[in-house]
Structures are given as C-alpha cells and as structure tokens.
N, C-alpha and C positions, 0 to 999 in steps of 0.2 A: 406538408400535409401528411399526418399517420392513414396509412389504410390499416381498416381493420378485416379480419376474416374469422367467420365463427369456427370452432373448433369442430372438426367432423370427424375424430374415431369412429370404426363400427358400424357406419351408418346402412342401413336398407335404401337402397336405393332405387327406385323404377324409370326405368330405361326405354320411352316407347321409339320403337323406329330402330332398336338399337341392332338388329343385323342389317343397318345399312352401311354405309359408306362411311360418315361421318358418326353412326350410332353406333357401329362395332369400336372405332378407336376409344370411344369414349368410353364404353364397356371393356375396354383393356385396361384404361389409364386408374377407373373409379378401381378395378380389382388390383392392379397393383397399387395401391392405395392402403389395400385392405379392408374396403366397404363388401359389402352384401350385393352383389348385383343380378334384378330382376329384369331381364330382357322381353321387351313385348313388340310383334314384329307379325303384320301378314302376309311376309314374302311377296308383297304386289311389285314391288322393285326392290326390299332386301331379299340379302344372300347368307344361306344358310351355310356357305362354306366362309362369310367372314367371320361366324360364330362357333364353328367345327372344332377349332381348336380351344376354346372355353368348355366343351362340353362336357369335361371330369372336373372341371374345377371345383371344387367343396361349397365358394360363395359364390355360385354363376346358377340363377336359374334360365329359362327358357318356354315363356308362353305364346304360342303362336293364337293373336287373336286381332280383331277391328276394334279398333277403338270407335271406332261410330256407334258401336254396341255398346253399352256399361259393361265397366272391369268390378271383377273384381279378384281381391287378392287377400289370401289366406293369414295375412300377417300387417305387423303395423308398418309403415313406409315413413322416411323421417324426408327424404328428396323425389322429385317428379321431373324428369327434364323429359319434354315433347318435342321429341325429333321424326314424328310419325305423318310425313308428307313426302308422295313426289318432288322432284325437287326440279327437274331440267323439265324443259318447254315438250320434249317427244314423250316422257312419260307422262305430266301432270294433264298433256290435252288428251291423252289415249284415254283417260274418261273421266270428263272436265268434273260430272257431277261429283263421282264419287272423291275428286279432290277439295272441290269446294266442301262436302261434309265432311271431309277427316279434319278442314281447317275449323271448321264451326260446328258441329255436335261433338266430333273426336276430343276436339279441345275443352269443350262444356264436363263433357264426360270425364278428360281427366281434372281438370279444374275441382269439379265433385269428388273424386276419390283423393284431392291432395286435402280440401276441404275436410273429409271425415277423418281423415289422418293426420290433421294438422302439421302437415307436409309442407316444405318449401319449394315452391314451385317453377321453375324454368320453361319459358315458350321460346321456339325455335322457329325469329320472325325471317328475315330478307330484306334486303336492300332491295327486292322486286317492290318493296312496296312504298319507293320512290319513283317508279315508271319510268319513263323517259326524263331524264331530271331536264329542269330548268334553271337548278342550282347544281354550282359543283365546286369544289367537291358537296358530297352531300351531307349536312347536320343533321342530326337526329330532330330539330326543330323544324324541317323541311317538310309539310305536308305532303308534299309527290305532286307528282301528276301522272295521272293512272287512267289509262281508256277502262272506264266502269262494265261493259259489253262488250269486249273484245276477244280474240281466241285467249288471250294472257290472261282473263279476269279470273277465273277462277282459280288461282294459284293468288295471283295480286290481290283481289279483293277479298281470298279467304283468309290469306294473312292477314290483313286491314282489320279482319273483324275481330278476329283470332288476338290479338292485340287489345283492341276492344273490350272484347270477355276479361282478359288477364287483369286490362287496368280496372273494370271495375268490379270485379272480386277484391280486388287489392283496395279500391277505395271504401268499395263496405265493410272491410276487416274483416273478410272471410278466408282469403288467401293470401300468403305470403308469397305473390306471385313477380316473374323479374323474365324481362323480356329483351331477349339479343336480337338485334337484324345480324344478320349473316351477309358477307358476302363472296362472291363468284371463290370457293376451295376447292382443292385438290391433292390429290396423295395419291397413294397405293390404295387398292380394293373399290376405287372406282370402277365401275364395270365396262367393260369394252361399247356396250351398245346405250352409254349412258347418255349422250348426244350433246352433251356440253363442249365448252371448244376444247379445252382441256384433252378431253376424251378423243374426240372427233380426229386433231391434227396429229396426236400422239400412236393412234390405230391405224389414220392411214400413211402415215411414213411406216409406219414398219410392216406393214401389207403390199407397199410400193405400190399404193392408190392415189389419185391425185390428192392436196390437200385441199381442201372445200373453205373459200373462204365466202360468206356471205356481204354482200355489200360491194362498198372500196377495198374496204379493210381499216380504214383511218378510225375506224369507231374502235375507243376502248375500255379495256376493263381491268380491273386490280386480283390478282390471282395471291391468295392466303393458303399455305401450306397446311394440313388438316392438322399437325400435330399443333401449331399454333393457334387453330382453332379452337382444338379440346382443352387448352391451356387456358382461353378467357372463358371459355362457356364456365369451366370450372370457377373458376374465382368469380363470376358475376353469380353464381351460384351460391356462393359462401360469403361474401362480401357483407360485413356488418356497420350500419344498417342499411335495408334494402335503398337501393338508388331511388329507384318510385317512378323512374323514366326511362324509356327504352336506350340502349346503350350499342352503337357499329361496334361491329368486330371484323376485320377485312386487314388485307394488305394494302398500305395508300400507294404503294409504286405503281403506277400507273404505264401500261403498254397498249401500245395498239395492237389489234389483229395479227396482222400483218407484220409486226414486230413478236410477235408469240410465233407465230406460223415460220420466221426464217431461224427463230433459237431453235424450233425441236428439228428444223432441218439439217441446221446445223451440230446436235446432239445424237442423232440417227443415221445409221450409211444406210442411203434411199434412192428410189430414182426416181421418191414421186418428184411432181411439177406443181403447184400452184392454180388452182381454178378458179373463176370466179362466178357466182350467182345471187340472184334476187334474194335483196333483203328479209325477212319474216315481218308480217306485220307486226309493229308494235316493239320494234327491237329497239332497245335501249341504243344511244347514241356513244352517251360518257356516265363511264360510272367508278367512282371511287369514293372509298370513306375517309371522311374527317373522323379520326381517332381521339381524338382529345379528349374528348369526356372517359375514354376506355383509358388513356395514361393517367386523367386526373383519379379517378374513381377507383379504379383496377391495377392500378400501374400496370399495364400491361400494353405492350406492342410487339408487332412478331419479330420474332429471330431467325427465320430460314429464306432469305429471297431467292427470286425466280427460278435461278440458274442451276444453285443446289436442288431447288424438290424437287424440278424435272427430273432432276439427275437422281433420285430417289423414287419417284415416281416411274421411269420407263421401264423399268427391270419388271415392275408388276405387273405393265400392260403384255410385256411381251409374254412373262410367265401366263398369263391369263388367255394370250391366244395360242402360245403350244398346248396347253390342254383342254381348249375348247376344240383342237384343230385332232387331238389324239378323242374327245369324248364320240359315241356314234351317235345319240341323241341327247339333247337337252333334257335331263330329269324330272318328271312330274313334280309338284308341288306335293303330294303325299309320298313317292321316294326323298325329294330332297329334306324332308323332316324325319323320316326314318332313324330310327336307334339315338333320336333327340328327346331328352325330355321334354314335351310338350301339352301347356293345359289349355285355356280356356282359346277357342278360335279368334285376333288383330284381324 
C-alpha cells in the first residue's frame, strides 16, 4: 500500500495548547520544518519557559488566550491541531468544569475558526476515552466503557464529545477534521508536578521520596516517547486522503507499574523505597494501543522504547528541580509572559 502525504511548504499553522508539554515539541518540530507557527496557550498548565526559547524566532508567534472564548486571528491558517486540554487526573479535576468546556466549546470554537479558514483540522483525543477497557489491547473500533458521572468524566466524556463535534463537521463537509487518541507520553518538559506516573516515580527517586505506587502495581500502561508522538500527530495531519476514523498513536509495549517503578529505580542513585496506596476511583486496569491502523494508514510506529526516553527524560526532571529548588517564588502568570509577545487572552 502507497501512503500518500499532502505537500506542506510554508504553511501557517495554529498551535492551541502549544506551550504545553506535548504542544511545545510540536511547535519545535512544525518550525524546524519551516512552517509559520501560531501558538495559543493560557498558561492553566502550559509553560511559558517551554516556549522561551522560540521567542525571537521570525515564524513563532505567541497568544496567550481560552479557547472557550472565540479566537480570532489576524491572518489566514492552512492547519489547526488542538492540544488545548488538561491532561493528567490532578490537573484536569482541579476544575472539572472548565475542562469539560475547553473539550466542548474550546473545540466548537476552534472547529469554527478551522471552518472559516478552510483549515485542516487535527483534535487531540486519548485512549482515556476507552475507560477501564474491556478489550485489550484497545481498537479504535472499541466503544469504551466509561463511568459517565465519575471524578474522570469530565476529561473522558469531554474528549467523547470532542470527537463528536470533529466527526460531524467532517461528515457535513465543513471541516477537514482528523482525530488522534493519544496515549499515556513522556519526555522532557513535563513538569515536575504533572502527576502522571511518569512524572510522579521520576521526582520522587531523585527527591529520595518514597515511590507512590497506587494499587498492586500489576495494572499496566504503554509509555510513548513524546518525540514519537509529534512524528504521528504530524503525518495524521498531512496524510492524503483524510482517514475519516480516529487513529491510536501510543507505544504497544506494555509494563506494569511496578515494572516502570523498579526501571527508573534502577536508572537513578536513590534511597527511596516503594509505597503502596489506594487505588483512584476509576483507574484504568490495562491499557494499550493496537497500532495497526497507525502502520496501515501512517506507516508510522515509534522508535524510542522505554529504557532510552527515561534515559532522555531524567536529565530534564532533575534540571527542572535544581531551578525550582534555586527560584524564591513561583512567578505570576502576568511576570511569566512578560517580554513575550502576547495577544488575545487562551
């Protein structure tokens, strides 16, 4: 089978989310590329030092605003990727609502501005909105099973709907829209207090805290290197013609807990110990993507496992806690945009 991929010289691109974790790499990769890139971001959990260094760039803009508000932008946009969500359990419940509207008007909003600009459209869904699977690995064909009312819903059920909106702008022919689930990624520029396990077990070995395992430990999940992340987002992005179905992007190696917890002990001189405590309601058991459609469609499957990103990943965390450990306070949201171009308020 030929994949085919549209040709993208030049393109203007808007970036929402994009001084996150995941939205800054991707605002690296699009500029060295050569595209235009319009970053849109309200600091609620991005970081404006993952975009600090973009800031003279000639094709990097920088508007700090919500997307739950209508955007607007001063120029014509030919891509839209929506990476403008909470994303870990401690941030997206610290205020369920206003994550369920970034996933459902945020998304309407930009759906509308991809719409006037006859823009192609990327939504940044999750393997959360498989739930607790009852299948696994998990297909894209897999409804979920999703506690609808739960502390998780609003993160699960906003992507659900979010999904939703995408398919049917796309089925009325109004958007050229293309929908990734995402799952459990990792890198550099994840922020120390980001609460995923990733973050969690990686902070507290080199704090010499205990490592907090929830549960047994036997519950597991597939850990996708970010750089291999922003590789498929990219090409489901360009990918001609649109698939018309949502498409995993994840690592399928599969670890337990428990089996993460004794590699970063084993990659860090620590003296934590191993803890254990109560489950989180609603926590996934087993999760991992079936990639297939992502090799058929995208040829694409990742190339960095486990052992390497750690190993790429821990320089960042530590660098990140010598200068929180050197800063005297955590910077206001109006100093941390300081001497940033910035327009309309994410």
């Amino acid at each position: 089978m030929t994949i085919h991929f549209a040709a993208v010289p030049n393109k203007t691109i808007l970036v929402a989310g994009g001084a996150g974790f995941v939205g800054s790499h991707l605002c690296d990769t699009l500029l060295e590329q050569g595209h235009r890139v319009i970053c849109v971001d309200n600091f609620q959990t991005g970081s404006i030092r993952n975009v600090m260094p973009l800031r003279n760039h000639p094709n990097f803009e920088l508007i700090e605003a919500d997307i739950c508000q209508p955007l607007s932008v001063d120029e014509p946009l030919d891509q839209i990727y929506n990476l403008a969500c909470p994303a870990s359990p401690p941030q997206y419940q610290a205020d369920p609502v206003h994550t369920m509207l970034t996933s459902v008007l945020g998304t309407t909003n930009l759906l509308r501005l991809a719409q006037r600009n006859e823009a192609a459209f990327l939504q940044a869904s999750t393997s959360e909105v498989y739930g607790d699977p009852e299948q696994h690995p998990q297909q894209e064909d897999y409804w979920g099973h999703v506690n609808c009312t739960g502390p998780r819903a609003c993160y699960d059920e906003g992507k659900r709907a979010a999904e939703a909106l995408c398919f049917d702008m796309l089925r009325a022919g109004r958007v050229d829209a293309r929908v990734v689930r995402i799952f459990n990624t990792y890198g550099p520029r994840m922020s120390p207090d980001d609460g995923r396990i990733v973050s969690n077990l990686i902070v507290q070995a080199l704090r010499n805290d205990a490592l907090t395992i929830y549960g047994t430990g036997d519950q597991t999940r597939s850990f996708c290197y970010v750089a291999d992340l922003v590789d498929g987002l990219i090409k489901l992005m360009n990918v001609d013609p649109n698939p018309g179905v949502p498409v995993n992007i994840g690592n399928p190696g599969e670890f337990t807990i428990n089996e993460l917890a004794e590699m970063v002990l084993s990659m860090i001189t620590t003296s934590s110990e191993i803890v254990h405590k109560p489950l989180p309601v609603d926590d996934p058991q087993r999760r991992r993507p079936d990639i297939s459609r992502a090799k058929a469609l995208l040829g694409w499957q990742p190339q960095i496992p486990l052992a390497e990103g750690l190993a790429r990943t821990i320089p960042s965390f530590a660098s990140a806690l010598r200068e929180k450990a050197k800063a005297p306070a955590r910077p206001t949201r109006s100093d941390a945009t300081m001497g940033v171009e910035v327009g309309l308020g994410h």
